[in-house]
C-alpha positions as CSV (number, residue, x, y, z in Angstrom):
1,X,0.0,0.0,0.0
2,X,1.1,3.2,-1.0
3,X,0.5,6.2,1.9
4,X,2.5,9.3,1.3
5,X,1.3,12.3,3.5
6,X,2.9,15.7,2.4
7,X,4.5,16.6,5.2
8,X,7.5,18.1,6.7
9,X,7.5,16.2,9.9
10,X,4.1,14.2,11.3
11,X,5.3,13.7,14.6
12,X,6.4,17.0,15.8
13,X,3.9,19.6,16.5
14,X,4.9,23.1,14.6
15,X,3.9,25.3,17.3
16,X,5.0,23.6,20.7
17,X,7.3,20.7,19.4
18,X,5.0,18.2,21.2
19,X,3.4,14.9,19.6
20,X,0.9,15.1,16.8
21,X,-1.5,12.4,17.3
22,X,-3.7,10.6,14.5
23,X,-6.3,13.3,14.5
24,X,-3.5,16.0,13.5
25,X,-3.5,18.1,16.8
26,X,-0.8,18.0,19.5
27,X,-1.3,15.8,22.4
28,X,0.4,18.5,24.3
29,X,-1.0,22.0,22.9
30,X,-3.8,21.2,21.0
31,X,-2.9,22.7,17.6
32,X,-3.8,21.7,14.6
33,X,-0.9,20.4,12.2
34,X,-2.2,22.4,8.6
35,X,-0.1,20.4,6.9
36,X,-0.7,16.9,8.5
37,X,-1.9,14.4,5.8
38,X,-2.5,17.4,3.7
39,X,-2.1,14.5,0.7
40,X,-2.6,11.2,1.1
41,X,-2.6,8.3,-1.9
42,X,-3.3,4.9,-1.2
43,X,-3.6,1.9,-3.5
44,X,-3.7,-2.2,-3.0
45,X,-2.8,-4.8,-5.5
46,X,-5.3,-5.5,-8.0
47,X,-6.1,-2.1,-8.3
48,X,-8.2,-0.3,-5.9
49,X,-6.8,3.4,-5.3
50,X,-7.6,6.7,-3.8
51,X,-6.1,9.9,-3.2
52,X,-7.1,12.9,-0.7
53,X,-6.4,16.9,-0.5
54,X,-6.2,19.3,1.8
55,X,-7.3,21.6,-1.0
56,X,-6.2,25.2,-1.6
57,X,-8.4,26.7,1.4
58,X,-8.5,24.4,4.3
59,X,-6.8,24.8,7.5
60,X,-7.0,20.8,8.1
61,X,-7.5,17.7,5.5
62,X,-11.1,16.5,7.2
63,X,-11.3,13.4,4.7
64,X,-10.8,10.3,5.1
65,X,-10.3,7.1,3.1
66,X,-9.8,3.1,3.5
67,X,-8.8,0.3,1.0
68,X,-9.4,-3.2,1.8
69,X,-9.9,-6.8,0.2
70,X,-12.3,-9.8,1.0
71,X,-11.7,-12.8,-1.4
72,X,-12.8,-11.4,-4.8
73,X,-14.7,-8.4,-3.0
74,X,-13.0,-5.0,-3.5
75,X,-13.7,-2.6,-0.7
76,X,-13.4,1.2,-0.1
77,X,-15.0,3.8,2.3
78,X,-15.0,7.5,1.8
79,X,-16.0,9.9,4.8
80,X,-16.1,13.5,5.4
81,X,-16.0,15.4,8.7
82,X,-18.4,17.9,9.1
83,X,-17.0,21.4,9.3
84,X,-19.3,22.7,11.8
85,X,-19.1,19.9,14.4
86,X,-15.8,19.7,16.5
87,X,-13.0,17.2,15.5
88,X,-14.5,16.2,11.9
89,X,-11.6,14.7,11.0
90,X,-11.2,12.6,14.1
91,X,-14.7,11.1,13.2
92,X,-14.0,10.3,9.6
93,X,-10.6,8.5,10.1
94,X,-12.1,6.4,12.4
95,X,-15.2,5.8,10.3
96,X,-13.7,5.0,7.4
97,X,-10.9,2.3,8.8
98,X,-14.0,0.7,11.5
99,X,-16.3,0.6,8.0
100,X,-13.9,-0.8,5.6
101,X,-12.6,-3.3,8.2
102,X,-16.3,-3.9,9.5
103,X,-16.6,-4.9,5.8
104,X,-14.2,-7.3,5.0
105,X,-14.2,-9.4,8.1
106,X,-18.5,-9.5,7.4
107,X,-18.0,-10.1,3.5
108,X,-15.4,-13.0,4.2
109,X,-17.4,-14.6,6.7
110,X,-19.7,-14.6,3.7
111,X,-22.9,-12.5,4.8
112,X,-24.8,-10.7,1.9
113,X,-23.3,-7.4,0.4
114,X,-26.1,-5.1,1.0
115,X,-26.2,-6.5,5.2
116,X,-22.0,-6.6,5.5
117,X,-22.9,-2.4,3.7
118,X,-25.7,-1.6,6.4
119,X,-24.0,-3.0,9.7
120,X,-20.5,-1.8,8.7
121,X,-21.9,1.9,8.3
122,X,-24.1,1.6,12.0
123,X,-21.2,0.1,13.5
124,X,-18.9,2.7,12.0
125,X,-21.9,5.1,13.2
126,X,-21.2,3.7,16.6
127,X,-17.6,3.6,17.0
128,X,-18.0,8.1,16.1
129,X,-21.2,8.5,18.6
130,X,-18.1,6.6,21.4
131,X,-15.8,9.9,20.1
132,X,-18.6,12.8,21.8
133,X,-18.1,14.1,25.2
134,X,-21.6,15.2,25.2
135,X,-24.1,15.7,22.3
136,X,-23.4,19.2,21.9
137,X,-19.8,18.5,21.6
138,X,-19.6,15.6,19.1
139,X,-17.5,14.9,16.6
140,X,-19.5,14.3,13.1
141,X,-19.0,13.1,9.4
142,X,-20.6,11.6,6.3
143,X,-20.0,8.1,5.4
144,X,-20.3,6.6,1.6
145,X,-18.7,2.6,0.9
146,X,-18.9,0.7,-1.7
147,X,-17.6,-3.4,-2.9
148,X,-17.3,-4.6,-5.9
149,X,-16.7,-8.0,-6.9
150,X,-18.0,-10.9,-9.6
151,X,-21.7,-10.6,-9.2
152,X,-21.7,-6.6,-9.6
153,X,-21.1,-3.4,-7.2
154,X,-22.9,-2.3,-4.1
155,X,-23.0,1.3,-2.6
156,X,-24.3,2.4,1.3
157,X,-24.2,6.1,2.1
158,X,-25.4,8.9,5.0
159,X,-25.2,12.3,4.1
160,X,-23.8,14.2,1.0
161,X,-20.9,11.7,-0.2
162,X,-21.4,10.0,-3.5
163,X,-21.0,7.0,-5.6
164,X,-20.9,6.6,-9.3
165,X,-20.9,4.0,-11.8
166,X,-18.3,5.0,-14.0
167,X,-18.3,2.3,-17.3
168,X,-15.9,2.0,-19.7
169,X,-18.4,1.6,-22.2
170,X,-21.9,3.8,-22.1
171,X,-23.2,6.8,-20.0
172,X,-22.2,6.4,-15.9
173,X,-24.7,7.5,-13.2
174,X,-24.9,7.9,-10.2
175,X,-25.6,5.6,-7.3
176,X,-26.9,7.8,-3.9
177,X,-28.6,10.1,-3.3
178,X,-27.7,13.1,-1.5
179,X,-29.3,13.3,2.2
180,X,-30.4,16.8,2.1
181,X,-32.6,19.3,3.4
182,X,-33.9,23.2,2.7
183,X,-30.9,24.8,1.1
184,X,-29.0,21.8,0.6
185,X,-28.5,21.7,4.6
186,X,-27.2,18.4,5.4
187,X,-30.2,16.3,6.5
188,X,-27.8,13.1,7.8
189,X,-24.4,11.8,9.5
190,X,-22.4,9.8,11.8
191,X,-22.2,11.1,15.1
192,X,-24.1,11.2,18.7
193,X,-26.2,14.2,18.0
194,X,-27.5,12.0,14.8
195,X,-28.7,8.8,16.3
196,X,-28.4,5.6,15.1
197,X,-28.1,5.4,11.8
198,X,-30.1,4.5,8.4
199,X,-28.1,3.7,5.6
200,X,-29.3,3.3,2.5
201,X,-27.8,1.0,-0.2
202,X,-28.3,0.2,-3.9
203,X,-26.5,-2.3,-6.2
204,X,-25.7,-2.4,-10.0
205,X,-24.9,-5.5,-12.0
206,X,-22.9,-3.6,-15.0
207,X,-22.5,-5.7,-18.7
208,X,-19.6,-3.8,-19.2
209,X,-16.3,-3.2,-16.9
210,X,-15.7,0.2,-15.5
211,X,-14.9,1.8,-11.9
212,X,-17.0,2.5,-9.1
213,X,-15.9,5.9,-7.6
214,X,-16.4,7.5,-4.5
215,X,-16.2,11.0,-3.7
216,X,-16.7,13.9,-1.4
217,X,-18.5,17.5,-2.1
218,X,-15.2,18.6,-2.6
219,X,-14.4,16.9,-6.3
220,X,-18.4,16.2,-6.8
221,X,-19.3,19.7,-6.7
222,X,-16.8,20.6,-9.6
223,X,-17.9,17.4,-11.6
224,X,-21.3,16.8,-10.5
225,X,-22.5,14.3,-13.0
226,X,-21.1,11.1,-14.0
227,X,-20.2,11.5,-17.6
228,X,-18.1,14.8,-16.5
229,X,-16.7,12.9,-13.7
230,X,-15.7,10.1,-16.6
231,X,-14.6,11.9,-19.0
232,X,-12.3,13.4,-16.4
233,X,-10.9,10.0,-15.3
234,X,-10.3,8.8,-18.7
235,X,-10.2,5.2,-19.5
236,X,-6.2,4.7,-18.2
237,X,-6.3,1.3,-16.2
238,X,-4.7,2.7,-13.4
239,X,-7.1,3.7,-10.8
240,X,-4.5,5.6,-8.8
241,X,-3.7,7.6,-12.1
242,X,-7.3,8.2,-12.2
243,X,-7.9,9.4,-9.1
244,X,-4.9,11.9,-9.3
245,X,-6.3,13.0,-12.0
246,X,-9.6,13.8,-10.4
247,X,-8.3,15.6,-7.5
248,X,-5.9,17.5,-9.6
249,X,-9.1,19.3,-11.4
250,X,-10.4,20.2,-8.5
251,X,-7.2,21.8,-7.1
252,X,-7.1,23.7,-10.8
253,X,-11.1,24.7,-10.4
254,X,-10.1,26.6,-6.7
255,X,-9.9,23.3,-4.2
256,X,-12.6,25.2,-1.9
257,X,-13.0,22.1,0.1
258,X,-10.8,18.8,0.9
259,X,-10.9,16.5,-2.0
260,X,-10.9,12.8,-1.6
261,X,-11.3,10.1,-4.7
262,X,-11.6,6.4,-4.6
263,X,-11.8,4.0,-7.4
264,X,-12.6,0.7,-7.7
265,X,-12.2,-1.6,-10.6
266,X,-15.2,-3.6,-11.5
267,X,-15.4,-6.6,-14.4
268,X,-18.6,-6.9,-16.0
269,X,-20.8,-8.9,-14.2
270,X,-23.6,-10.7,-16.5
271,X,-23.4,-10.3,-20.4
272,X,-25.7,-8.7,-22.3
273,X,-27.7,-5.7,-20.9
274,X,-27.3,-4.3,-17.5
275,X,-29.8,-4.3,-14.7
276,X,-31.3,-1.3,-14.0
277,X,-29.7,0.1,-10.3
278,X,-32.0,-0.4,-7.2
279,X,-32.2,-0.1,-3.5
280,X,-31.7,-3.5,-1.6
């Protein structure tokens, strides 16, 4: 696995010369490291890949992303800390490595996709609801996972991260739907003040083989559709290629917001015409 982090020194806090610790603060003074996993890129044999940016703007990279493998089942999970709740990025590291790992250890005990999807986001959900001194003090992000493997692709999301089906061949779409209220307020999350929660999944069954990415608002609201987000990508077969690529056109369109995208290859999984994508 690759995992470079753009950094001078992760260890060493800039302002007191204590110890950073996995959130990026100091242990000893509290302050946040701006540069600490400012960019991360991650990839595991057989081609599953991601990258993540700090972007142009942000103090702190609040993204998160995990890789893993099950047998034939690709896995990744995408999170995002909410910027208005305290320690978002706490909360979306430790989503996304409790989700992905939630994942594989369901998926090679050999329980359904769409269940190993639903109780690795609650228990994911769980494990950032432990993170909150109180309710009003509680550490917050979205969550959206996905697997891919011989019978097709599934997706599970809360909040405003995003899959897409991104096909070699054809037009792509996409595969959540954002949770969303009045003014495109976010209406879901992981955290204590949110409850348990109530993922959603659907699954596809693609005739052709493509990549199943997932994103947060901060390369989806530069490419918000699927064929844009495609014919960004390309059609190289490296996924890690890809997902530079992705993250670099949101750095050239102003990086407002952290950027994190993850691609997973997927073969085609029954000839002839897809199935349409539905909820499970």
């Amino acid at each position: 696995m690759i995992d470079n982090t753009e950094s001078i020194d992760t260890t060493e806090c800039g302002t007191c010369g204590g110890t950073v610790a996995p959130d990026g603060r100091c242990w000893d003074c509290g302050a946040e490291q701006p540069r600490f996993r400012s960019h991360v890129e991650q990839a595991l044999a057989g081609g599953p890949a991601g990258v993540t940016d700090r972007g142009r703007h942000r103090g702190i990279n609040a993204d998160a992303m995990a890789l893993a493998t099950a047998g034939p089942w690709n896995i990744g999970v995408v999170c995002d800390g909410v910027s208005m709740a305290p320690r978002g990025e706490r909360a979306a590291r430790l989503a996304a490595d409790v989700g992905a790992a939630a994942l594989a250890a369901r998926l090679a005990e050999g329980v359904l996709p769409e269940t190993a999807l639903v109780e690795s986001a609650v228990r994911a959900g769980r494990a950032v609801t432990a993170l909150a001194a109180s309710t009003d003090a509680a550490p917050a992000c979205t969550y959206v996972a996905g697997i891919a493997g011989p019978e097709g692709l599934w997706s599970t999301w809360v909040g405003d991260s995003r899959a897409y089906w991104l096909p070699d061949e054809g037009p792509g779409m996409a595969l959540t739907e954002d949770d969303s209220g009045e003014l495109d307020a976010l209406a879901a999350w992981l955290g204590a003040d949110a409850g348990e929660p109530t993922p959603r999944t659907r699954s596809y069954r693609p005739a052709v083989p493509g990549r199943l990415l997932l994103c947060t608002d901060g390369l989806w609201r530069h490419l918000p559709s699927a064929d844009a987000l495609r014919a960004t990508a390309g059609r190289a077969a490296d996924p890690l290629g890809a997902a530079r690529t992705l993250v670099d056109h949101a750095l050239a369109a102003g990086g407002q917001d952290n950027i994190t995208a993850l691609l997973l290859p997927v073969a085609a999984a029954v000839p002839g015409r897809p199935t349409a994508p539905g909820p499970d």
